[in-house]
C-alpha positions as CSV (number, residue, x, y, z in Angstrom):
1,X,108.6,84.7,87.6
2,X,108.4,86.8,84.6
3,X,105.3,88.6,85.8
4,X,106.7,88.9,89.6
5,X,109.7,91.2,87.4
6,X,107.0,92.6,85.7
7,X,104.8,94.1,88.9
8,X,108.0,94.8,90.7
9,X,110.3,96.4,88.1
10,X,113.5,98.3,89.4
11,X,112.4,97.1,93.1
12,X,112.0,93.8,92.2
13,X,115.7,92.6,94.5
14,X,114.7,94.8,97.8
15,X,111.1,93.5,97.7
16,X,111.0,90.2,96.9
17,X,112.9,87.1,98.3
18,X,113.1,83.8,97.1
19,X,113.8,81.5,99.8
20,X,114.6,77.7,100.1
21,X,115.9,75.1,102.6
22,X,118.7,73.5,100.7
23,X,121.4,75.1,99.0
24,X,121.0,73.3,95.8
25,X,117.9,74.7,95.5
26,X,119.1,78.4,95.7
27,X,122.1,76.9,93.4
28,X,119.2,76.0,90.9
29,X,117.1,79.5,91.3
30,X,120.1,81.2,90.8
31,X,121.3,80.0,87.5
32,X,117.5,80.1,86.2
33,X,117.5,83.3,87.6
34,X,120.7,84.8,85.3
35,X,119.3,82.9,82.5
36,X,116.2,84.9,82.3
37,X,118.6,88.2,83.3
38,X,120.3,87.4,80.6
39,X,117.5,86.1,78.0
40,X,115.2,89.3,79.1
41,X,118.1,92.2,79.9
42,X,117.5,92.7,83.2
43,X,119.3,94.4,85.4
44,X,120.5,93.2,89.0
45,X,118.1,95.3,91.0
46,X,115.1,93.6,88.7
47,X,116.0,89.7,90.1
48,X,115.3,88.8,93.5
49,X,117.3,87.8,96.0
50,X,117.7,83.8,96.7
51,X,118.7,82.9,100.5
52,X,119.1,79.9,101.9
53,X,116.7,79.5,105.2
54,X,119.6,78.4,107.6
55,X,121.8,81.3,106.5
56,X,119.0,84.1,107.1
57,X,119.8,86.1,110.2
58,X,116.8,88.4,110.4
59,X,115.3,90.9,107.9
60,X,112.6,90.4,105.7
61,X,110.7,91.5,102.6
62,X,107.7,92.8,101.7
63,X,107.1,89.4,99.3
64,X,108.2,86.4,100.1
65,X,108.4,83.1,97.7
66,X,109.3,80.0,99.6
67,X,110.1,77.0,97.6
68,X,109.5,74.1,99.7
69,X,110.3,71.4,96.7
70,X,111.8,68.2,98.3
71,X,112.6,65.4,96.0
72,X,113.2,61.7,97.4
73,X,113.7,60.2,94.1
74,X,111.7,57.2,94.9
75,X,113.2,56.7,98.4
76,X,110.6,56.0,100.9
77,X,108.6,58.9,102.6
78,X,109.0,59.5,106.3
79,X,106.0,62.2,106.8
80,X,108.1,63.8,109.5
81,X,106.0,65.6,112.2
82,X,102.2,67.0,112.5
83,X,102.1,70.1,114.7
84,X,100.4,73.3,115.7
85,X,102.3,76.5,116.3
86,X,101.0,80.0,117.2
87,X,103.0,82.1,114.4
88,X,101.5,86.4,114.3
89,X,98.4,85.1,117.0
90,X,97.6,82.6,113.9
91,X,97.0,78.9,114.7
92,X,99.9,77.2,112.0
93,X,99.0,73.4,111.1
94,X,102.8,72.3,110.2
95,X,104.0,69.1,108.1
96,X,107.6,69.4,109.1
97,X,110.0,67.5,106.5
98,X,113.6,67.4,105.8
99,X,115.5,70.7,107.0
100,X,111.5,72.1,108.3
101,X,111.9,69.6,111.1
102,X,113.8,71.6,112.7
103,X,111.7,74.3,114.5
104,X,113.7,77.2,114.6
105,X,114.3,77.0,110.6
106,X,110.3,76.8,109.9
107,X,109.3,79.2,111.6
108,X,112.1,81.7,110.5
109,X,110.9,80.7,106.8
110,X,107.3,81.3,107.5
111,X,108.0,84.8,109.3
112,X,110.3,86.5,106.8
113,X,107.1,88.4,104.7
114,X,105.8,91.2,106.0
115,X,103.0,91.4,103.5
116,X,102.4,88.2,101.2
117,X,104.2,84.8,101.6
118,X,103.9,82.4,98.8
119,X,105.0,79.1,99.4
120,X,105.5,76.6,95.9
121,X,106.6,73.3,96.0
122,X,106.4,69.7,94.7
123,X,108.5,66.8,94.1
124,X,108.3,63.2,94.4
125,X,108.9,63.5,98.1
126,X,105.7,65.2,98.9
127,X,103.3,61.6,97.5
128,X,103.8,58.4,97.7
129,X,102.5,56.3,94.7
């Protein structure tokens, strides 16, 4: 994250957004977040914004870092749904899990950059040993 402030600067808030599909996760970015404000003296403008997917009513960025981190905590794995969608004339293979099941909510996640979309993630949910 560090270097995504560092390329960004004072435009790092109206270019990049952080989003996720549970609100602890946002909870979670957002204290990390003022941690390294603090630890780094940043100002407001140089943290990105965090959104929840559900609550994101339009808009977009020019960046966009989805955190798709689910953790079952050694629950058993339901692999959801396999699908195909035609997102921007592209062909989109989709493993839909947790909140991503629902349709509307994936694809307004995977539509919000309008230049780069990086999508991180991991957590026991996502393997089953």
């Amino acid at each position: 994250m560090e270097r995504l402030i560092d390329h960004y600067g004072n435009d790092t808030r109206a270019r990049l957004l952080v989003l996720c599909f549970y609100t602890r996760q946002r909870d979670l970015w957002n204290t990390l977040l003022y941690k390294l404000r603090v630890r780094l003296n940043l100002t407001y403008e140089q943290i990105p914004e965090v959104r929840v997917v559900k609550s994101l009513q339009g808009g977009s960025k020019e960046h966009v870092l989805l955190d798709i981190t689910i953790d079952k905590a050694g629950r058993p794995i339901d692999m959801g749904k396999i699908s195909v969608h035609m997102i921007r004339n592209r062909a989109v293979l989709t493993l839909l899990l947790g909140f991503t099941r629902e349709y509307n909510q994936a694809v307004t996640a995977l539509t919000r950059a309008e230049q780069v979309l990086w999508i991180v993630g991991g957590g026991s949910g996502w393997y089953d040993e």
